[in-house]
N, C-alpha and C positions, 0 to 999 in steps of 0.2 A: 652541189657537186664537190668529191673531197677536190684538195689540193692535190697534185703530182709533187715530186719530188724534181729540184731544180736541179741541173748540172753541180757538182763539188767544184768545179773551175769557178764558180762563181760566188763561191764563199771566201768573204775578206778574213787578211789576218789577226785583225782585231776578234771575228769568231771563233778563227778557230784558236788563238795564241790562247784564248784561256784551259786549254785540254791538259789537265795533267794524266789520264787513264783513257786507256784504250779497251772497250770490251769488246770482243767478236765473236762472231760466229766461225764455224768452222769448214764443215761440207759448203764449198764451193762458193764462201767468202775469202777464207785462205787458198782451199785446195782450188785444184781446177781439173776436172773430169777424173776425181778420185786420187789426185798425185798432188804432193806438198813440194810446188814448184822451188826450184831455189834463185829466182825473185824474190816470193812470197816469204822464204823460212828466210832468205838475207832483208825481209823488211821487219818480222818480228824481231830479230837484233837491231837493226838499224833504231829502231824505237825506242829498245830497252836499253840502249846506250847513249841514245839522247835524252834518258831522264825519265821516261814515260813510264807508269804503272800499266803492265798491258795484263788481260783477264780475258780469255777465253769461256766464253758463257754456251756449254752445246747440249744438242741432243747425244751425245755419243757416251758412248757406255761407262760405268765405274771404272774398267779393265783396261781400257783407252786414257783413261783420263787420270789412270795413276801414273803412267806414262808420261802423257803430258805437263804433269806439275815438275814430273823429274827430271825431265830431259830437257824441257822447251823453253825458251828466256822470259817466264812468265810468274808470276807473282800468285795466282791460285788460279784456278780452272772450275766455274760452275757446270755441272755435269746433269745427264738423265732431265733436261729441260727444265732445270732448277734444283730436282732433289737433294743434293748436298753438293759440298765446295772443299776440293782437295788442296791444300796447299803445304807448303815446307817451311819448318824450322827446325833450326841447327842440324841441318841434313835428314832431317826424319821426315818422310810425307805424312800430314795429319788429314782428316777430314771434320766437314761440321757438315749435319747431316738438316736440313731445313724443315721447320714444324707442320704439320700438316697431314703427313704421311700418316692413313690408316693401318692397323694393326695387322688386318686379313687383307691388305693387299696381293700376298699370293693366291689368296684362293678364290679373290675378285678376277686379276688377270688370267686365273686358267680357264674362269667360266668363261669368260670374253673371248678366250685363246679358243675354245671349243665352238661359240659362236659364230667367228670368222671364219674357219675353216668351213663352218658347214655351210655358213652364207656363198663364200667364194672360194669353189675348189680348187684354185690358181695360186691361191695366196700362200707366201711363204714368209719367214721369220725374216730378217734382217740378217748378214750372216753376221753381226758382232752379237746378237741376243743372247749367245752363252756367256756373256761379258755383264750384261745386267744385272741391277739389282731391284728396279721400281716400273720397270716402265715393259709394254711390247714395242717393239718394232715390226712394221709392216711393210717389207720391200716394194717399193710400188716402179723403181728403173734403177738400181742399184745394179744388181745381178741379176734381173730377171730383165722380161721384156717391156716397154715402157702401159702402165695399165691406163686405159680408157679414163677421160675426166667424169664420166660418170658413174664408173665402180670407183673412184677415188672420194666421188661426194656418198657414194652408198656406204661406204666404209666411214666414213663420217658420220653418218646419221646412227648406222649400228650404236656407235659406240657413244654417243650420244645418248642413245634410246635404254643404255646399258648401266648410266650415271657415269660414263670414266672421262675425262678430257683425252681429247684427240686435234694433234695439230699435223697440219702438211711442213715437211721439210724438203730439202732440193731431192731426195732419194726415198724418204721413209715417211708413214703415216706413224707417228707415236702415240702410243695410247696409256694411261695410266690412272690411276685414282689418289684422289688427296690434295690437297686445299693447295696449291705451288701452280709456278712456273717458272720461266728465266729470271722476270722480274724479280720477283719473289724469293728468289735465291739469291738471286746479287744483292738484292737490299739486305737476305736476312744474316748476310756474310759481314755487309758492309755494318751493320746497327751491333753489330756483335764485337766491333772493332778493327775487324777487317786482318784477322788471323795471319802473320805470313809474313806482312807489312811490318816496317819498323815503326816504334811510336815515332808521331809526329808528322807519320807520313801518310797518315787518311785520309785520301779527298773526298772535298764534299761532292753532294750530287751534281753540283752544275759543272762540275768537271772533269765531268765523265763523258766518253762520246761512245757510243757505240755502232758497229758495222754489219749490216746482215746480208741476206738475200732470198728468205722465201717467208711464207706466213707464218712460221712458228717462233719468229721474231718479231709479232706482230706488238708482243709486250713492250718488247723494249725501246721499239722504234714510237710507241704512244709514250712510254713514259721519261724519255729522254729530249731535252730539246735541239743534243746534237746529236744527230741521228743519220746516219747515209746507208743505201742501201749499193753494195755493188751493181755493173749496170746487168747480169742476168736475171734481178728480182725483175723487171720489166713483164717478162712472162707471168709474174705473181700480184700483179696491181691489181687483176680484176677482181682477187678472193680477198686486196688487203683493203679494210676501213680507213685505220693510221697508218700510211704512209710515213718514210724517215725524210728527214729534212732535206737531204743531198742525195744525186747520183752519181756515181764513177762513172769515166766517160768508158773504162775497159771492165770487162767480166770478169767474175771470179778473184784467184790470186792476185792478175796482172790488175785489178781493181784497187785488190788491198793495199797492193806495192802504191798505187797512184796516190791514196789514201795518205799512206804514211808521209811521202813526200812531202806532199801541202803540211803535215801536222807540223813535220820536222823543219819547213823555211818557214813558217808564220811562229814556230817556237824559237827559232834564231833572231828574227824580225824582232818579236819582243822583247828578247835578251840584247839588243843593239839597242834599243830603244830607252827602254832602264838605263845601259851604260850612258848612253847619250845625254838622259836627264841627269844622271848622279854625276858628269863632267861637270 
């Protein structure tokens, strides 16, 4: 039987004092019922001003997530479920765009796109899909009405049966073709030198933690060993294999805000600690 994921109250600060990057997810690990509470966007500062490298890893589109490198107190932004990593130097947004990516992936996704429609006449795009560049989006309670677990696993196997990967998120089924994922994208950012960042300042893997809340984080919460999932992934244990190491005791946003706390006193904790020895 897997393991569950244990309460985050219960992670010491010796685990987490060693965090120096924060990755997350974004739908309804930051937000909460589609709105970027101001908690949650006063915890993205609180972190970035405590020292922390924070990296937003989403499903959400190119179009969103040129935005967010520019606006948001964040360091790059993996996007389209890995396929590249926007991020800023000397005021410029750049992007790196992740290897894998088929050539005719447009003319993959419209055969797929013509597929689903005619599988399930209900099914409508994502309303950010005119923002993409790699991927469909399949509204499954975004904007629409919330669809059945079994046209959500039918719409799984389609695209499965189609060769594309398809992952559930808190609102969208994504579908795309090409050798990627989140993981996939954060590493292929981070091996690259980690774009964005000043030298000197790339952390290694083990100092990365990352935060989600539905199965399409399913990568990173396997390949990370600090890993928490806000507490609404709860609803998503029974689709997930690897489980993240931690729970938040609150959903969503107020999850993340709870998140950042614990990084921010077990980061002080340390910093007292060092002074204490160097006395």
């Amino acid at each position: 039987m897997k393991a569950r994921p244990i309460p985050l109250d219960k992670a010491t600060p010796v685990e987490l004092g060693c965090v120096r990057a924060v990755c997350l997810d974004i739908d309804e690990t930051l937000s909460t019922a589609g709105k970027l509470t101001a908690e949650a966007y006063s915890a993205l500062w609180e972190l970035k001003n405590a020292g922390f490298i924070v990296i937003p890893v989403t499903g959400r589109p190119a179009g969103w997530c040129d935005h967010f490198a520019r606006f948001w107190p964040v360091d790059a932004v993996v996007g389209e479920n890995g396929a590249f990593t926007f991020y800023m130097e000397s005021g410029v947004r750049k992007r790196l765009d992740t290897p894998g990516v088929p050539a005719d992936r447009h003319a993959r996704l419209e055969t797929l796109g013509r597929r689903i429609r005619e599988r399930f006449s209900h099914a409508k795009w994502a309303s950010d899909q005119a923002y993409r560049e790699f991927d469909l989006a399949i509204d499954f309670c975004e904007d629409v009405p919330r669809w059945p677990e079994k046209d959500i696993d039918a719409l799984l196997k389609l695209c499965a049966e189609a060769g594309a990967h398809a992952k559930v998120s808190s609102i969208h089924v994504n579908a795309w073709f090409g050798d990627y994922d989140k993981r996939k994208g954060l590493e292929h950012w981070l091996s690259s030198g980690a774009p964005g960042l000043a030298p000197g300042q790339v952390p290694a893997w083990e100092e990365l933690l990352f935060v989600g809340d539905s199965p399409n984080d399913e990568p990173l919460f396997e390949a990370f060993d600090l890993s928490v999932g806000v507490a609404n992934l709860a609803e998503f244990l029974p689709r997930i294999q690897a489980p993240p190491r931690w729970i938040t005791r609150s959903p969503s946003g107020a999850g993340f805000a709870e998140l950042s706390r614990a990084l921010i006193q077990a980061n002080r904790a340390r910093s007292g600690s060092r002074s204490s020895n160097n006395g």
